[in-house]
LUMKE-437427 format. One record per atom (N, C-alpha, C): residue in three letters; x, y, z. Coordinates in steps of 0.05 Angstrom, whole numbers, plus 5000, padded with zeros to 4 digits. Layout:
LUMKE-437427
ALAXYZ/...
***
This chain:
LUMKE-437427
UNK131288413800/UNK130688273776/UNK132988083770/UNK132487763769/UNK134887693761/UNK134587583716/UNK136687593723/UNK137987743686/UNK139287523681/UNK138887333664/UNK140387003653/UNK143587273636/UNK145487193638/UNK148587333633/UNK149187103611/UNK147386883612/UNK149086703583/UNK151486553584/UNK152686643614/UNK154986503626/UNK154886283636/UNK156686173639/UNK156485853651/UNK156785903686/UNK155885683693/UNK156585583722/UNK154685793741/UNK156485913766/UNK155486113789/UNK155286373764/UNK156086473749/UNK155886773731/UNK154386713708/UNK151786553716/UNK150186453699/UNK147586683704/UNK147386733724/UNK145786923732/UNK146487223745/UNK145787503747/UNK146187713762/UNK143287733774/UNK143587873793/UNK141888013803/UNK141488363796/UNK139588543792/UNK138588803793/UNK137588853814/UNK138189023837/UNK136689073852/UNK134989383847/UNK133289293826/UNK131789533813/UNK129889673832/UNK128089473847/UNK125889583875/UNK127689523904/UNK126189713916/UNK125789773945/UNK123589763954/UNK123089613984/UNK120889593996/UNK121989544029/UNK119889794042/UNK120589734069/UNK117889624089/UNK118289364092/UNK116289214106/UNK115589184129/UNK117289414147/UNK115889474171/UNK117989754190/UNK117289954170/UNK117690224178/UNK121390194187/UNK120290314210/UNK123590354216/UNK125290184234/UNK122789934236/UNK124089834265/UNK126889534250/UNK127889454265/UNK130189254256/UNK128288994252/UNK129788764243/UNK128788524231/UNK131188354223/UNK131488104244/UNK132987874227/UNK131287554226/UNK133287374210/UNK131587214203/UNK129687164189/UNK129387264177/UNK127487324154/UNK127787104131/UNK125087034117/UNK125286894093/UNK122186954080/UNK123287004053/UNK122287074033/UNK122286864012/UNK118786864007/UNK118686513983/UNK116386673968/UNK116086463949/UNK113886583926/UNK111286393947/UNK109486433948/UNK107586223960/UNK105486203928/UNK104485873943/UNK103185773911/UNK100185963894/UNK099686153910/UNK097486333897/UNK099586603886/UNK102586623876/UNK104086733868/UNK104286903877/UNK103686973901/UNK103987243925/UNK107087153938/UNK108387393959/UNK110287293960/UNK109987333988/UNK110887124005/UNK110287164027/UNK113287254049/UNK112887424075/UNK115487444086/UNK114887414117/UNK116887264131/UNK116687204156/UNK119387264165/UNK118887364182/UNK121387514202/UNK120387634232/UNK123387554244/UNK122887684264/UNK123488014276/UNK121988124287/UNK122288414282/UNK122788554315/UNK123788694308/UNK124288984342/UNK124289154331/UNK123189244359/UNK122589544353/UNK124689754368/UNK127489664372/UNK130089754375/UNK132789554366/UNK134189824362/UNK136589644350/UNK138289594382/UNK137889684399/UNK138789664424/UNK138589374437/UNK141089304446/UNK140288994456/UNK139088944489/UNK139889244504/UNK137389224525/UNK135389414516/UNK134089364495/UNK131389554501/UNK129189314483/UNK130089004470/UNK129588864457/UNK126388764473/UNK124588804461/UNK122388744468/UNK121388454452/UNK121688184464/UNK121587974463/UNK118987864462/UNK116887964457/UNK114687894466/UNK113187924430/UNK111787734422/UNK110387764398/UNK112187914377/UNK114387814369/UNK116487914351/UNK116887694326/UNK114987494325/UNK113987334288/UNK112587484280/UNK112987604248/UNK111187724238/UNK110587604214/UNK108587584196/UNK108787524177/UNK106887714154/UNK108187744132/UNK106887904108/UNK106287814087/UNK105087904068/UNK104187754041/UNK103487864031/UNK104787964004/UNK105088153985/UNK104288083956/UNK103488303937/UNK103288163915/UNK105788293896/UNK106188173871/UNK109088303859/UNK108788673859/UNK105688693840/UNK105288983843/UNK105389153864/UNK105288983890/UNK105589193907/UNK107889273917/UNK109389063910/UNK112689043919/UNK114489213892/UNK113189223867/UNK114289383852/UNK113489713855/UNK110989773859/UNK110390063869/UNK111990203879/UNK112790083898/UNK114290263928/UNK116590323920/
***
């Protein structure tokens, strides 16, 4: 949640990291970006493995993309 602090400049805003959400079980993920998309869903694209191991990295169909709504991202 971010929280207006009333402050000036960069300490104009905080962040709450009140929710948790895990978007694709247990496997690793970088690269990632997270935007509001214009039907107010939020959409996430990243790239994902299914090891944290750098020889066991399965390269093959690793863009994923998700699309969430706020309620569902607040549930979890």
């Amino acid at each position: 949640m971010i929280n207006d602090t009333g402050a000036a400049g960069e300490e104009r805003y905080s962040i709450d990291w009140a929710y948790e959400f895990a978007v694709d079980g247990n496997v690793g993920y970088s690269y990632s970006c997270l935007s509001e998309l214009p039907d107010g869903s939020i959409g996430v694209y990243y790239e994902k493995y299914d090891s944290w191991s750098r020889d066991q990295l399965h390269l093959k169909n690793i863009l994923s993309f998700e699309k969430y709504t706020i309620s569902q991202l607040k549930t979890s």
